[in-house]
N, C-alpha and C positions, 0 to 999 in steps of 0.2 A: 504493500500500500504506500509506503515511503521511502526507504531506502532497500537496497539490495540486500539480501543473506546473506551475509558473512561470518566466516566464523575465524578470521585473521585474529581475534583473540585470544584463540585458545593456542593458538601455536603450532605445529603439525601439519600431515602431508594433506591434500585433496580428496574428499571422501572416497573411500574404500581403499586410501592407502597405506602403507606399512603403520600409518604413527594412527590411527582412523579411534585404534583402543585405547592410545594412551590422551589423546586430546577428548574423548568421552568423558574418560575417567576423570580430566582435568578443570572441564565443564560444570562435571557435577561436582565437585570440589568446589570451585566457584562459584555455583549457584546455593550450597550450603552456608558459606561463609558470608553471601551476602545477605543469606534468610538470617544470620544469626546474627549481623549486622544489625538489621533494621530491630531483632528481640533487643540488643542491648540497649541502644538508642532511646527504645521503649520505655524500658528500665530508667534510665538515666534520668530519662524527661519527668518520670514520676517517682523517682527514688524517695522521696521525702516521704511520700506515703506509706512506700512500703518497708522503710526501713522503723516509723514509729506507729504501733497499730493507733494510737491514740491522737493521729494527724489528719487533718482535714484540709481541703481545697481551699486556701484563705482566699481571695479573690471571689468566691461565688459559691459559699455555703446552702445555698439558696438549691441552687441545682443540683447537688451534691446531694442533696434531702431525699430531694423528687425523686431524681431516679434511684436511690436505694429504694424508697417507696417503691416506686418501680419492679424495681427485679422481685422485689416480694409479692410483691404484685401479682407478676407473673409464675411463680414458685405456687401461689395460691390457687392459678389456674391450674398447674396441673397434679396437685396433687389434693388438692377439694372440688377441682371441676367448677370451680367458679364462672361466671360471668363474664369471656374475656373483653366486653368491649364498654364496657360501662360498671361503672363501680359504688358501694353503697359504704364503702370503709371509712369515706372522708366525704366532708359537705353532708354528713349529715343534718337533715333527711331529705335533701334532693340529690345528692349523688351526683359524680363527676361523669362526662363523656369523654374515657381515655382513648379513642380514635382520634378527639380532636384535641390531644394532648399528644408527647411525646412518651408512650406506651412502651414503644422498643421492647412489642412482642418477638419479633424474629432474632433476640437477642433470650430477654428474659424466661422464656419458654425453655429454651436448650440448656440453660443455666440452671435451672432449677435445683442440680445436685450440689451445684458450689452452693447457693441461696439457703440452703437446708442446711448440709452440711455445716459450714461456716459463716454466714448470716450474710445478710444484704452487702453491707459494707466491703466484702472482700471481691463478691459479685461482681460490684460494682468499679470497682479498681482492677481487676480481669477485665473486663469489660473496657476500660478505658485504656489499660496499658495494650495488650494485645488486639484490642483496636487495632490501635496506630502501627504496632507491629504486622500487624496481616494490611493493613491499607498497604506498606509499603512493597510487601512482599507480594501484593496480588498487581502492584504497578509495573513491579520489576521481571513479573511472567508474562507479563502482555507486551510489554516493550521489547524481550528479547526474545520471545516466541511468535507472537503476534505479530509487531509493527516492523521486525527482521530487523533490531537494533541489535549491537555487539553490548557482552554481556557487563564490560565497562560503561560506555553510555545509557545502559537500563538503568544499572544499581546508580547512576547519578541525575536520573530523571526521576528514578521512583523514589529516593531519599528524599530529593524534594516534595516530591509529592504527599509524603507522609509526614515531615517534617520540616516544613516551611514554616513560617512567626505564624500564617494565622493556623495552622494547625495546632502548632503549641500553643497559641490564644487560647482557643477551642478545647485545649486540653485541660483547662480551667473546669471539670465538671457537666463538657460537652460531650458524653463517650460514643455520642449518634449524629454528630458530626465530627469529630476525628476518624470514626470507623468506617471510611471510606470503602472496603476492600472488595463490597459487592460493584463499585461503581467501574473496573476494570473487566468485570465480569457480563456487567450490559457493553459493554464496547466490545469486547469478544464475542458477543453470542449474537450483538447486532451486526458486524462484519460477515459471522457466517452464514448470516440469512444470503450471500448471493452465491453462495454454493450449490451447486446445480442438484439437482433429485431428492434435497435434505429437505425441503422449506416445510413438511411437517414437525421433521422431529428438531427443526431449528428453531422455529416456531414455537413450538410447544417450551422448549427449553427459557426461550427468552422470557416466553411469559412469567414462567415460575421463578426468573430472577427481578423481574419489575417486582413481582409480588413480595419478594422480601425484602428488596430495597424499599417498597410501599411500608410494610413494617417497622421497616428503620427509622425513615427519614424521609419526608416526602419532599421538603424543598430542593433536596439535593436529587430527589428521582427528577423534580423539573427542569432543573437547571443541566442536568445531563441528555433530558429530552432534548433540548433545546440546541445544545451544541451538539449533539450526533447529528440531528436533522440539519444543522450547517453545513456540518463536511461532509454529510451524505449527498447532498445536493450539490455541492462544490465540486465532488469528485467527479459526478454523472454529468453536468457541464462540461467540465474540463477534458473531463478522458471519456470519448465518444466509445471505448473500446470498451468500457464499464459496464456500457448501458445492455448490453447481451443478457449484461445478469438481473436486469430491473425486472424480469415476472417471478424466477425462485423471491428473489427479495421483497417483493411486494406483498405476495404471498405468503411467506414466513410471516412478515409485519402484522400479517393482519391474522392470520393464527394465534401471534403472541398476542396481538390486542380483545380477540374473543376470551384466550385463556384466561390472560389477567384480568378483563373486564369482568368476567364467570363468577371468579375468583373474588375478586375485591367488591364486588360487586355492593353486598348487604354492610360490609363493613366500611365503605366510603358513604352509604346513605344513612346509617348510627352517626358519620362524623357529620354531614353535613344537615341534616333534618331529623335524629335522634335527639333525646332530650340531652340541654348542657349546650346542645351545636350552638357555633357563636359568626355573626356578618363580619368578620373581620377584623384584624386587630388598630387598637386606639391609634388614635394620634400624634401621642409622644411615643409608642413603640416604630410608625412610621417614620417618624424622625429621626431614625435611627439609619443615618449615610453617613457614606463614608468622604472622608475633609480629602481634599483634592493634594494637600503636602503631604497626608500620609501613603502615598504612594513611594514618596521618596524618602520617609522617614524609618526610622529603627525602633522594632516593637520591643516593649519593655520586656520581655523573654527571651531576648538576644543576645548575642554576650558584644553587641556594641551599644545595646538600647539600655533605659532605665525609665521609669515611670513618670519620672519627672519632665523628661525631654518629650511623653509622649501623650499625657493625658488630657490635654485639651482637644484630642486629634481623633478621639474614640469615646464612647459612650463609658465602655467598661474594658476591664480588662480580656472579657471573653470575646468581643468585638475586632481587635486590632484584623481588621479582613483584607487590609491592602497594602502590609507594612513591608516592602521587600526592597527599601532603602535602595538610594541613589544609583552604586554602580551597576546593581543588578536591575535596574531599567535601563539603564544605555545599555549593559549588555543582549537584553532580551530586544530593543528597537534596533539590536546593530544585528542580529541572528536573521530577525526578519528578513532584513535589507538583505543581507549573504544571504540567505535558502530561499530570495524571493519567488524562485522557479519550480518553489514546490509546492504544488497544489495545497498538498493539505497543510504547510506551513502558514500561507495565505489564507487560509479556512478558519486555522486557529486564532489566526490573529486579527480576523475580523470579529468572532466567536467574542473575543476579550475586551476587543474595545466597546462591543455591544454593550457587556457585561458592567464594564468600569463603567458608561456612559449612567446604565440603568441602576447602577449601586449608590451614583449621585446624589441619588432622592429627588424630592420634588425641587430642590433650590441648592444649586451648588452651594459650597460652603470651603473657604480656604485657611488654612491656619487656626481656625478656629472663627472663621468670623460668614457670618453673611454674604453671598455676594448682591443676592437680587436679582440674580440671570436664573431662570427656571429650567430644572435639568429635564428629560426627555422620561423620568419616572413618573410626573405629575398628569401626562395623558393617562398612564395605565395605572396606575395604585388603585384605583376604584373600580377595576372589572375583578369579576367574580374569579376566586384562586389567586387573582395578586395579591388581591388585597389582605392577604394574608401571609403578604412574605416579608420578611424585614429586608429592607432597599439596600446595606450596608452590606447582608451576604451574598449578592450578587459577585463583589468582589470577592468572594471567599473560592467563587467557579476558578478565577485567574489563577491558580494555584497548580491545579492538575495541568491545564495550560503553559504554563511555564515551565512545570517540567515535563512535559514531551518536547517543548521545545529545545530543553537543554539537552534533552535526549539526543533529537536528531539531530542539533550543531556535534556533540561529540564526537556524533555517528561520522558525521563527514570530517572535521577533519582525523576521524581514524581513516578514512579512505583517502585524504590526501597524503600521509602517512608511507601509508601500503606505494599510492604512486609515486611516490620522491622521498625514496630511501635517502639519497642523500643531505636531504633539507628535516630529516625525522629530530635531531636532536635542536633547531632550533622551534620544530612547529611543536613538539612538546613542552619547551619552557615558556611559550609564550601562551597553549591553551592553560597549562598550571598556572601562569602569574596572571590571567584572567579570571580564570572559577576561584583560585585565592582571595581576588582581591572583590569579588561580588559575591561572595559564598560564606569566607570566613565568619564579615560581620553576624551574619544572620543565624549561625550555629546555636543549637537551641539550649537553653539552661533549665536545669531543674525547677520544677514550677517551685514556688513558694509554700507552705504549708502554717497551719496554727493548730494551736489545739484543741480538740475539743472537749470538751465536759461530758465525763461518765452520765450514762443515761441513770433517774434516778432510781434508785432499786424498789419504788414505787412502781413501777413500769416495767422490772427485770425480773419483781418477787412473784406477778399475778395479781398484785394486792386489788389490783385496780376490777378484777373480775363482778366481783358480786353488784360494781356499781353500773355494770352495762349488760346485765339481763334483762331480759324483756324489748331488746330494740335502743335499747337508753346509747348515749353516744357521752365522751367524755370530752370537759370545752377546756382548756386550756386559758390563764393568762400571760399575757395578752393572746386571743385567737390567732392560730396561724395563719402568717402570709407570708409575702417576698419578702419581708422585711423580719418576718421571725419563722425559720423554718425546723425550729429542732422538732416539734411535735412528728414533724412527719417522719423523723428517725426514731423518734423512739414506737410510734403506729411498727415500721416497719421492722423494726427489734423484737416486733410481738407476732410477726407473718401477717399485720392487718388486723388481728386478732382486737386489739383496741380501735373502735371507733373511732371518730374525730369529728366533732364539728370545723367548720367553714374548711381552711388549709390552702395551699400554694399549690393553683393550676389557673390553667383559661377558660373561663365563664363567660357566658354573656351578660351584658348590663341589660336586669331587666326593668330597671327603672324609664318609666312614661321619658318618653323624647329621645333616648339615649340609643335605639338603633339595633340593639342588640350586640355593640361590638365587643371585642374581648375584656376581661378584667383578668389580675390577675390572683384572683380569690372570689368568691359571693360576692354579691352587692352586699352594701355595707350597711348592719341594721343600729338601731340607736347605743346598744351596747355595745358593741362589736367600737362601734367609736367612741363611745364612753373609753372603754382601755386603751384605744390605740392616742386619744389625747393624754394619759396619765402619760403613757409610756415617753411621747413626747416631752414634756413639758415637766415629768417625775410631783406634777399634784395633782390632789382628786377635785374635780370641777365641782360645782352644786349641784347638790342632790335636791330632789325636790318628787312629791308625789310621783308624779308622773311619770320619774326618772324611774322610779319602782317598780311600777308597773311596769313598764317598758321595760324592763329587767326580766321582770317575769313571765309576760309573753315570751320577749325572746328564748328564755331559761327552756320553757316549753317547747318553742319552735325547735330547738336542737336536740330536744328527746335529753336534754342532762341529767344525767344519774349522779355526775361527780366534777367539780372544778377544781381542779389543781392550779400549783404556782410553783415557779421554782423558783428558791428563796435566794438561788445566785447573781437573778436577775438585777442589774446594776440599780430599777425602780422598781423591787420586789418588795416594797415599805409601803411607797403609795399606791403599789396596786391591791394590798391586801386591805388595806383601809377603806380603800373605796370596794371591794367586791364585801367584804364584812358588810358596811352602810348601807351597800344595795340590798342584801338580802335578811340582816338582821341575826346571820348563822356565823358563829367565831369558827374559825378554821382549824383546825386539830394538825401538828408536825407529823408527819408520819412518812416513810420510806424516801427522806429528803427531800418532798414538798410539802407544801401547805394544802391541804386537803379541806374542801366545803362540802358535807354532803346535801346534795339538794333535791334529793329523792322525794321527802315530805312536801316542797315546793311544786316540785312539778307534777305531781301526782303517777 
C-alpha cells in the first residue's frame, strides 16, 4: 500500500537463501524485543502506581473512580448476570445509562478474574498499563506486516503511536483512550476487504472488530471512520489500478456494516433513547479546544515540559491532545514535503489538518487568549453525534498520524541507504540527529501519583449492610461528583454491592429549559446543594423550615437507609453540623465515619 517489502533489516540472503533461517530467527528476535519494549515503556509511564498499592492518579482522581467502578461493574455482569447496559448501583433511584457512559465492556467483561480476584483497583491499572503496551505492539504489526515497513521504522512509528504526550496525557486515568490496540486492527481488516473471494469472511470479521472498538471507545471508532474513509478514497482516485478491487471491498463494507449494525444495534438505542440518554454535552465541556501554540508547545509529561510552561494551553492535564513541541512539526511538514509523491502520505496529511482544523473548537484561541476568528467546528458541534465529542480530541487522531508518518520517512530513507552504500554512514547520522532532536524532548515521564486514603473499614467490615435492605441506597457527605469521587471507590470495593445515591457520570439536565444536555452527576436537588455550598465555603448556610423539609423529601427520594461522613474531610466539622441541624439525629463514630441512621426518617 506504501512502500515496498523489504526485509534489508534483518540482514541475510534473498528469500529461500542459505541465510533464509537465520534472518527468521533474527526477525523474530526482533519482533520480541520490540513487544517487550513497548511492556517496559508501559511500566515506566505508570510505575508510581505500581510500585505503591496505596497511589493514585493525582491529576484526575475523578476518573480513576469511575472506571474502577467500572471494571466492577463489569465483574458484576458476569458473575451475577447483571444488567449490562444500565445500572441501578448508583443515582439511586433513577439509575445510570452506562452505554452513554464510558462502560468499557469489551475490557471489563474479560477482566472479571483480575476484578474478583484482586479488586477493581489492580483491574484497573492492567487495564491502563497494558493498554498502552498492546496499543503499541498492535501498531508495530501493522506497520511491518501490513503497511510493508522495515521492522526499525515500525517499532519507531508504533512507539509513537502508543507513546506520544497526548497518550501519556490520557494516561492520566484515560485507560479507553490510551488503549488504542483495537484501532490497528480496523485498518487491517478494512484493507483486507479488497481481497478478492474473502468479502464475506472479511466482512464478517470487521464487523466484530467495530463492535468492540464500539465497546471501548466510541469517539475514537469515529474518528478512525473518518480517516480510513480519507485514504480509502484517496487511494481509489489516485491509483486507477485499485479500483478492480472496489466490489470485494464494497461488499465486505457493507457485510461489516449489517454485522455491527445486528450487533450494536439495541445497545446504541439504550445509549441514545434509553433512560439516563442525554442531547449532548454542555457548553463548557464544548469549550474544551485545543490553543493553537500548543501544537508547538511541550506537555507537562515530557521530560522537556513542566506544568507551569503549559497550563494555560489545556483544560487539564488529561487534555494536552496537540503537545508535540516545535521540532517535531517542522519535522512532520518537512516529511510531507519529501514523501509528497505518496498517495497515502498526502491522504494523511490532509486527514490531520482536517483534524487540527476541527479540534479548534468553535473560536480559535492562541496562547491562551481569544482570537475572535471562528474555527470550522462551530458549523458542526450541533449535528447529532458531534455534538457529543469534545473538539480538543480531534487533535488527539494526529497522533497515530504522525507516527505512520514517521514510519514511512524511516522506511525510505532505509531504502536510500540500501541504494548508496557509500553515502550510508552520513544518511545515518543525520536521520539520528533529526528523530534526536524532535523525539528526545517528548520522551514520556512517569505520571505523577498521590495518595490515597484507606477506604473506611465502614465500607470494608459490611457494617454498612443492614442499612440498604429493602432497596435503601446509602448518601454520602458531600454526595458524589466530579469534584468528590471517593464514594465510587469505595461502591466498587464492595463489587457494587453498596448502593449510592447521585455519583460521577453523564446525565441529562432534566430541568425545564435546559435541553436535556449532559451533566456530570443528577441535577442538583436542594440538599444535594445545601453540602456542596458547606463544602465550598466550610459553613452551614441557614436553616430554616423549609430547608427540613427539603431535606426530607430529598432523604426519601434517594431510598436513604444511612449517611455517612468521613471525618478526614478537610470541612468534615461543618458538614456534620449542618447534616445533625437538618435532620435532628446526632451521628454515632463508627468504622471511621460519622454515621446518621435515617431509616426512622424515611420510612
Amino acid at each position: 500500500m506504501t512502500t515496498p517489502q523489504s526485509d534489508a533489516a534483518d540482514g541475510g540472503a534473498a528469500e529461500g537463501g542459505p541465510d533464509e533461517g537465520g534472518r527468521s530467527t533474527r526477525g523474530r528476535w526482533t519482533d520480541l524485543v520490540a513487544a517487550l519494549s513497548f511492556v517496559l515503556l508501559a511500566f515506566w509511564v505508570t510505575a508510581r502506581f505500581w510500585l505503591d498499592p496505596r497511589a493514585g492518579v493525582r491529576d484526575n482522581l475523578s476518573d480513576q473512580a469511575q472506571f474502577q467502578w467500572m471494571m466492577a461493574h463489569g465483574a458484576r455482569v458476569v458473575t451475577e448476570f447483571a444488567y449490562p447496559f444500565t445500572t441501578d448501583r448508583m443515582n439511586v433511584p433513577d439509575g445510570v445509562n452506562l452505554m452513554a457512559n464510558t462502560s468499557v465492556l469489551s475490557i471489563s467483561l474479560p477482566m472479571t478474574p483480575v476484578t474478583v480476584l484482586f479488586g477493581p483497583r489492580w483491574s484497573f491499572l492492567l487495564f491502563l498499563t497494558l493498554g498502552m503496551a498492546a496499543t503499541g505492539i498492535a501498531w508495530y504489526l501493522l506497520l511491518s506486516r501490513v503497511l510493508a515497513v522495515g521492522r526499525g521504522p515500525a517499532w519507531l512509528g508504533a512507539g509513537f503511536c502508543a507513546f506520544a504526550p497526548a497518550m501519556v496525557s490520557h494516561a492520566n486515568a484515560h485507560p479507553n483512550i490510551v488503549g488504542q490496540f483495537v484501532v490497528p486492527l480496523l485498518v487491517w481488516r478494512t484493507l483486507r476487504l479488497a481481497e478478492p473471494g474473502r468479502w464475506l469472511r472479511n466482512g464478517v470479521l470487521l464487523g466484530l472488530v467495530i463492535v468492540w472498538q464500539a465497546f471501548l471507545n466510541l469517539e475514537i471508532l469515529l474518528m478512525t471512520a473518518i480517516g480510513l474513509g480519507v485514504v480509502v478514497v484517496a487511494l481509489a482516485v489516485a491509483r486507477p489500478g485499485l479500483r478492480r478491487a472496489a466490489r470485494p471491498f464494497c461488499a465486505g463494507l457493507g457485510v461489516a456494516a449489517v454485522v455491527s449494525g445486528a450487533l450494536l444495534a439495541y445497545p446504541l438505542s439504550v445509549q441514545f433513547f434509553g433512560p439516563g440518554a442525554y442531547q449532548g454535552l454542555s457548553p463548557l465541556i464544548r469549550g474544551y479546544r485545543t490553543d493553537l501554540a500548543s501544537f508547538v508547545a511541550w506537555s507537562r509529561e515530557s521530560l522537556a515540559g513542566d506544568a507551569r510552561g503549559s497550563v494555560w494551553l489545556a483544560k487539564n492535564a488529561t487534555e494536552e491532545n496537540a503537545f508535540f513541541g516545535w521540532p517535531l512539526v517542522v519535522l512532520v511538514v518537512a516529511l510531507v514535503w519529501w514523501l509528497r509523491r505518496n498517495v497515502v502520505v498526502l491522504a494523511l496529511a490532509g486527514v490531520g489538518l482536517l483534524f487540527a482544523l476541527f479540534s479548534l473548537g468553535r473560536e480559535v484561541r492562541l496562547d491562551g487568549h481569544d482570537t475572535g476568528v471562528p474555527g470550522p467546528w462551530a458549523a458542526l458541534e450541533n449535528l447529532p453525534i458531534l455534538h457529543s465529542v469534545v473538539p480538543t480530541r480531534w487533535s488527539l487522531a494526529l497522533t497515530p498520524i504522525v507516527g505512520i508518518l514517521l514510519a514511512l520517512g524511516a522506511e525510505h530513507v532505509r531504502g536510500l541507504v540500501r541504494r548508496h552504500p557509500a553515502a550510508r554512514p552520513q544518511l545515518r547520522f543525520a536521520t539520528a540527529t533529526v528523530l534526536t532532536m524532535a523525539l528526545l524532548p517528548i520522551l514520556p515521564t512517569p505520571l505523577p501519583a498521590v495518595r490515597l486514603e484507606p477506604v473506611p473499614a465502614f465500607v470494608t467490615s459490611g457494617a454498612w449492610r443492614p442499612y440498604v435492605e429493602g432497596g435503601r441506597s446509602v448518601v454520602t457527605l458531600p454526595l458524589p461528583d466530579t469534584t468528590y469521587p471517593e464514594p465510587l471507590r469505595w461502591s466498587a470495593e464492595t463489587r457494587l454491592d453498596m448502593p449510592l445515591a447521585r455519583g460521577y457520570f453523564l446525565y441529562p439536565d432534566t430541568r425545564p429549559g435546559k435541553g436535556r444536555i449532559a451533566l456530570f452527576t443528577a441535577p442538583p436537588r436542594p440538599t444535594s446543594d445545601f453540602f456542596t455550598q458547606i463544602r465550598k465555603t466550610d459553613a452551614v448556610p441557614p436553616i430554616t423550615p423549609s430547608t427540613r423539609v427539603a431535606a426530607l423529601d430529598d432523604l426519601r427520594y434517594w431510598r436513604a437507609g444511612a449517611v455517612i461522613l468521613d471525618p478526614r474531610l478537610p470541612q468534615a466539622a461543618a458538614l456534620r453540623r449542618g447534616m445533625t441541624a437538618l435532620t435532628g439525629i446526632r451521628p454515632t463514630p463508627t468504622g471511621g465515619v460519622w454515621l446518621w441512621d435515617v431509616r426512622p426518617l424515611t420510612g
